[in-house]
C-alpha positions as CSV (number, residue, x, y, z in Angstrom):
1,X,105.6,132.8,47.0
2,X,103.5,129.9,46.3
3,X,99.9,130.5,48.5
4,X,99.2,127.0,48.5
5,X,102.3,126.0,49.6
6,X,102.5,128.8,52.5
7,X,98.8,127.5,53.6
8,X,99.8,123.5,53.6
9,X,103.2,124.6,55.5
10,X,100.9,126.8,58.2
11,X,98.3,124.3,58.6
12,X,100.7,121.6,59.4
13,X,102.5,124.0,61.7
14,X,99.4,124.6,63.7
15,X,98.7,120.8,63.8
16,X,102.3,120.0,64.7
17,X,102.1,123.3,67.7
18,X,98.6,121.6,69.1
19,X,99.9,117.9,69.4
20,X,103.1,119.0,71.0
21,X,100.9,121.2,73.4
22,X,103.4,124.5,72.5
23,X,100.8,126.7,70.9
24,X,100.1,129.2,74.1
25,X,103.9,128.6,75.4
26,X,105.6,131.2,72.7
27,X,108.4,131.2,75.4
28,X,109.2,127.5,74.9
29,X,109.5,128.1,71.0
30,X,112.8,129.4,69.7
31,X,114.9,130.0,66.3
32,X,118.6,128.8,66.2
33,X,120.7,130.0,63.5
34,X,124.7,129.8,62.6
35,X,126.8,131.8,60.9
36,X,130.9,130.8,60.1
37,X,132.9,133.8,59.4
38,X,136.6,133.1,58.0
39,X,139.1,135.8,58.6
40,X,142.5,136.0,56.3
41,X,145.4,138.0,56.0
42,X,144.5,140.9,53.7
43,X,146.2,140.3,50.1
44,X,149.5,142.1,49.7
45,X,150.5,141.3,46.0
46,X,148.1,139.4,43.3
47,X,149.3,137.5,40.9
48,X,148.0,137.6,37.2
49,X,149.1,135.3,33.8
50,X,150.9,138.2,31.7
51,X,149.3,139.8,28.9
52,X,145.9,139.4,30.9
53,X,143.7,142.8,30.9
54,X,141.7,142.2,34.2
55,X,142.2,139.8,37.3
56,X,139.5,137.7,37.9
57,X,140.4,136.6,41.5
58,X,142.5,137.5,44.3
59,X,143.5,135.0,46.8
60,X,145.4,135.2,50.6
61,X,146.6,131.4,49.8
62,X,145.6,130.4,53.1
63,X,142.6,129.3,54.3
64,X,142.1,131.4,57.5
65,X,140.6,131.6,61.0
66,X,136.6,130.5,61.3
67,X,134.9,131.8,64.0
68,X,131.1,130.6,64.3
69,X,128.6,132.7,65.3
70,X,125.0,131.3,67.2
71,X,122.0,133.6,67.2
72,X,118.8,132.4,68.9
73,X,115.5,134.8,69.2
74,X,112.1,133.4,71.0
75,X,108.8,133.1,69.2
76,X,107.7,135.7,71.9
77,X,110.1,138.4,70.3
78,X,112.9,137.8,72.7
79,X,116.1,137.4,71.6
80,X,119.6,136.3,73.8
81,X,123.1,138.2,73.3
82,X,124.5,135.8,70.1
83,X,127.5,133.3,70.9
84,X,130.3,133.8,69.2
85,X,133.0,130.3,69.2
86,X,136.3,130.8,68.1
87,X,138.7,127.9,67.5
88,X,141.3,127.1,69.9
């Protein structure tokens, strides 16, 4: 990692935290992240040009199911069960 860069980013962190009026309210601060997860039919036969020594890919030929899934932890070190939002 680059120091410079990791000070700048810090320092303008801090500056952002103090005009905002969050830097003692670590309860106010949190982290969202999402994850899509794709579920398919496992593969029952794969399909190869003949004459071919190895297969390269494999491939359901459908796109599947995603299902997204929300995480969110506190600056405090307090995280919330994750959502999970399937697709109706």
């Amino acid at each position: 990692m680059n120091r410079t860069l990791l000070s700048d980013f810090y320092d303008k962190m801090e500056n952002l935290l103090t005009k905002l009026d969050l830097k003692d309210k670590q309860a106010d601060l949190r982290n969202w992240d999402e994850a899509g997860l794709m579920y398919a039919m496992k593969y029952v036969k794969t399909m190869y040009h003949f004459g071919r020594k190895y297969v390269y890919k494999q491939s359901s030929g459908e796109k599947g199911v995603t299902t997204t899934l929300l995480c969110c932890t506190y600056a405090s070190g307090i995280s919330i069960p994750p959502m999970v939002i399937f697709r109706v």
